[in-house]
N, C-alpha and C positions, 0 to 999 in steps of 0.2 A: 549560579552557574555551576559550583561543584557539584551540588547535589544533584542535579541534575546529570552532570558528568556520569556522578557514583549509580545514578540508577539505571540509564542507559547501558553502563559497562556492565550492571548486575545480571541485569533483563539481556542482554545478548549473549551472558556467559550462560545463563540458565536455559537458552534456548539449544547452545553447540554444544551441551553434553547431551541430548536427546537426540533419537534417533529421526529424522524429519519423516512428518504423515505420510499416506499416500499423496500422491500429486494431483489433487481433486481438489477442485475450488470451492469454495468453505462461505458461506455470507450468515452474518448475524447481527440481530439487532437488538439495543436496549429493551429491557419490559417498558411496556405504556408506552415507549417512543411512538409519535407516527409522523408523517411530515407531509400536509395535502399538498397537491399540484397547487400553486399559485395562492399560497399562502401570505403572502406579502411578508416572508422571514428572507433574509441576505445573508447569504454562503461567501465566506471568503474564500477564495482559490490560493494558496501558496503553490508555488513554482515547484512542480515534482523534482524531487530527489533522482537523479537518474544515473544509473551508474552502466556501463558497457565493455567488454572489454572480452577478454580468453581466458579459457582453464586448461592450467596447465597441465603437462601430467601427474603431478602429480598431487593435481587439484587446487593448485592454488590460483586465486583470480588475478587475472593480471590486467589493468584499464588499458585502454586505448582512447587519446583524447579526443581521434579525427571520429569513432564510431560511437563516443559519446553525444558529441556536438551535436553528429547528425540526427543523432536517438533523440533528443532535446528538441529540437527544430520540431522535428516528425511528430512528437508528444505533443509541442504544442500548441501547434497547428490543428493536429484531431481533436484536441479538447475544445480549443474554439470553436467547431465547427460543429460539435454535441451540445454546446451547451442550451443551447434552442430545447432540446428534449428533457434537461434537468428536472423541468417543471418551476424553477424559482428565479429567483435573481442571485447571481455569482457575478461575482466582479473578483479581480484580482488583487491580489493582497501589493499594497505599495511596496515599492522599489525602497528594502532598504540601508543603512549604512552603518558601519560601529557598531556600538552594543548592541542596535535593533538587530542588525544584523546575524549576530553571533544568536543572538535568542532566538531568531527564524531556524536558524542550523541547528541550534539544538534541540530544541521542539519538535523540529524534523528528524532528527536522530533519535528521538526517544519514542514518535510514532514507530520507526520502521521495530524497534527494540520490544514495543509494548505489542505490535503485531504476531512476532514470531513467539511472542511470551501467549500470546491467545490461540495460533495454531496450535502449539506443544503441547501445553497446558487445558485447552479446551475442544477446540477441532479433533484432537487424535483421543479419543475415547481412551486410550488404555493408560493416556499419563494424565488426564484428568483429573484439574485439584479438588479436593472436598467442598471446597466454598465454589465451584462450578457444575458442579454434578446438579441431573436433574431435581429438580422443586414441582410437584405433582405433574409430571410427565414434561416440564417445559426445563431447558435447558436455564442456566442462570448466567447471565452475560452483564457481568457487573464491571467494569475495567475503566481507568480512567489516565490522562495526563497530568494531572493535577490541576486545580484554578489558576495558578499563574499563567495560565492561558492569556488570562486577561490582558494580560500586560502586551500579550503581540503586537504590532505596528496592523492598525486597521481594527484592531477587535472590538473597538467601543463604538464603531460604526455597524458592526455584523453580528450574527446568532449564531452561527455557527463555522465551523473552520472545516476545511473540507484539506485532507490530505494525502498526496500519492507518492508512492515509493516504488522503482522498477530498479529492478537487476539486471543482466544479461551476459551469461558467461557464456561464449559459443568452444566447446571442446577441441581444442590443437588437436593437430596429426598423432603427436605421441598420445594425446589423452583417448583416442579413439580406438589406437593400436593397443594401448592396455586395455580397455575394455572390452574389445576381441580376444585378446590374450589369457583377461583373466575370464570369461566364460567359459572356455574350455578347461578350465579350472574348477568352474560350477561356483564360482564368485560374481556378486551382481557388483558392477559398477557405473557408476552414471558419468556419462558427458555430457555435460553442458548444463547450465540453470541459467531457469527463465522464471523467475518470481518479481510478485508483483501485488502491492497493497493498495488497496484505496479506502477510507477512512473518514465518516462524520463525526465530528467535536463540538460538542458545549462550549461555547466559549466564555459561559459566564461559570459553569462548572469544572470545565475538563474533560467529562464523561465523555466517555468513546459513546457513542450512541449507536452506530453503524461500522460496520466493517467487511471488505469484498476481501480474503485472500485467498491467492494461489500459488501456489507453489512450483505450479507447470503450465506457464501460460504460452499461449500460441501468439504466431506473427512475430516476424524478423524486423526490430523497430527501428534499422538502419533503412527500411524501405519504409514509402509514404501508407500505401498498403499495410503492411505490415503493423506501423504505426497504428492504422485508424482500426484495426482488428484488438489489437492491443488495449486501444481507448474506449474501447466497446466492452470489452470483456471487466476492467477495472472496474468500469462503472456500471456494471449490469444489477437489476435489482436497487438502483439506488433512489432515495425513498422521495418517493412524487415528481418523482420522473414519468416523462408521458411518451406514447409511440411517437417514432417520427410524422406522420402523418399528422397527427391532432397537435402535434408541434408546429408545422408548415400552415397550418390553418388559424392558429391563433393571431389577434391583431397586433 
């Protein structure tokens, strides 16, 4: 559980000294991964991480527990209602309790950690580590949670662990009026953040094999609308997933 601690708090500190990408949604996948529609492999679903709330002026996020709730309902609601299109079998990761518990939480904290460590580090070309830089013109997308994956509640039933992380600061009156304030300035400042990760795992290796992030996602996930825009966007591109249509037609 420390170490685990110690790399999540490494992995988020090395992500908030860097400047964040542009707000351009980013998808990448393992070399050799591929994952067919209706492969007979099972995705465990863990409960998104969803956090909602204000920014303040002067930027700091503040929850709101009523515009979480509702973001959570709304999250996962649309996810049920996609999952017809995944292409595979997803079941939900059991309900769990005590130490299971705490290791769901933190596996889930070290996703959203290892995510921002992949936009910084690999999505934004200019901060780009050495061991990521392209490999005869192909990008190298090596990143992992480590194998104690295994150990999740549900994992020795499944292949893989499918994970999602959502943000949602909506920008206070003050935080809005400084940003007015400082353009006339000729300072950029942002109100409000709307990120948002979704993420395939190895769950007998760890290996991030897939990963959806953005940084500027669209849909207001306090609305049901909003919501199922949101659960569309997370999971776009994700691997053997099929149109809704040849989804509605399957037996």
């Amino acid at each position: 559980m420390k170490i685990i601690s110690r790399v999540v708090a490494a992995a988020l500190f090395a992500a908030s000294v860097v400047a964040p990408a542009a707000g351009q949604e980013r998808t990448a996948i393992k070399g050799g991964f591929a994952l067919a529609s209706q492969s007979g492999k099972t995705i465990l679903l863990f409960r998104p991480t969803v956090r909602v709330g204000a920014q303040s002026t002067g930027g700091m996020f503040e929850p709101n527990a009523d515009w979480t709730d509702q973001a959570r309902r709304n999250i996962d609601e649309a996810l049920a209602r996609r999952q017809d299109v995944l292409g595979n079998r997803v079941v939900a990761a059991p309900i769990s309790y005590g130490e299971d518990a705490r290791l769901v939480e933190e596996y889930s904290a070290l996703f959203a950690a290892v995510s921002q460590s992949v936009i910084q580090y690999q999505f934004f070309v200019g901060n780009r580590l050495p061991t990521k830089k392209r490999d005869n013109k192909v990008d190298v997308f090596e990143w992992s949670l480590g194998s104690g994956v295994a150990a999740l509640p549900g994992a020795k039933d499944a292949d893989y662990a499918l994970f999602i992380y959502n943000k949602d600061a909506y920008g206070s009156t003050g935080r809005k009026l400084l940003q007015v304030a400082a353009a006339f300035g000729g300072v950029g400042i942002t109100s409000g953040e709307h990120a948002g990760y979704a993420g395939l795992v190895d769950l007998k290796t760890g290996d991030l094999l897939w990963l959806n992030a953005d940084g500027a996602m669209g849909g207001d996930v306090r609305e049901v609308d909003g919501a199922e825009k949101r659960v569309g966007q997370l999971l776009e591109e994700f691997p053997g997933s099929v149109p809704p249509k040849l989804a509605s037609a399957q037996p």
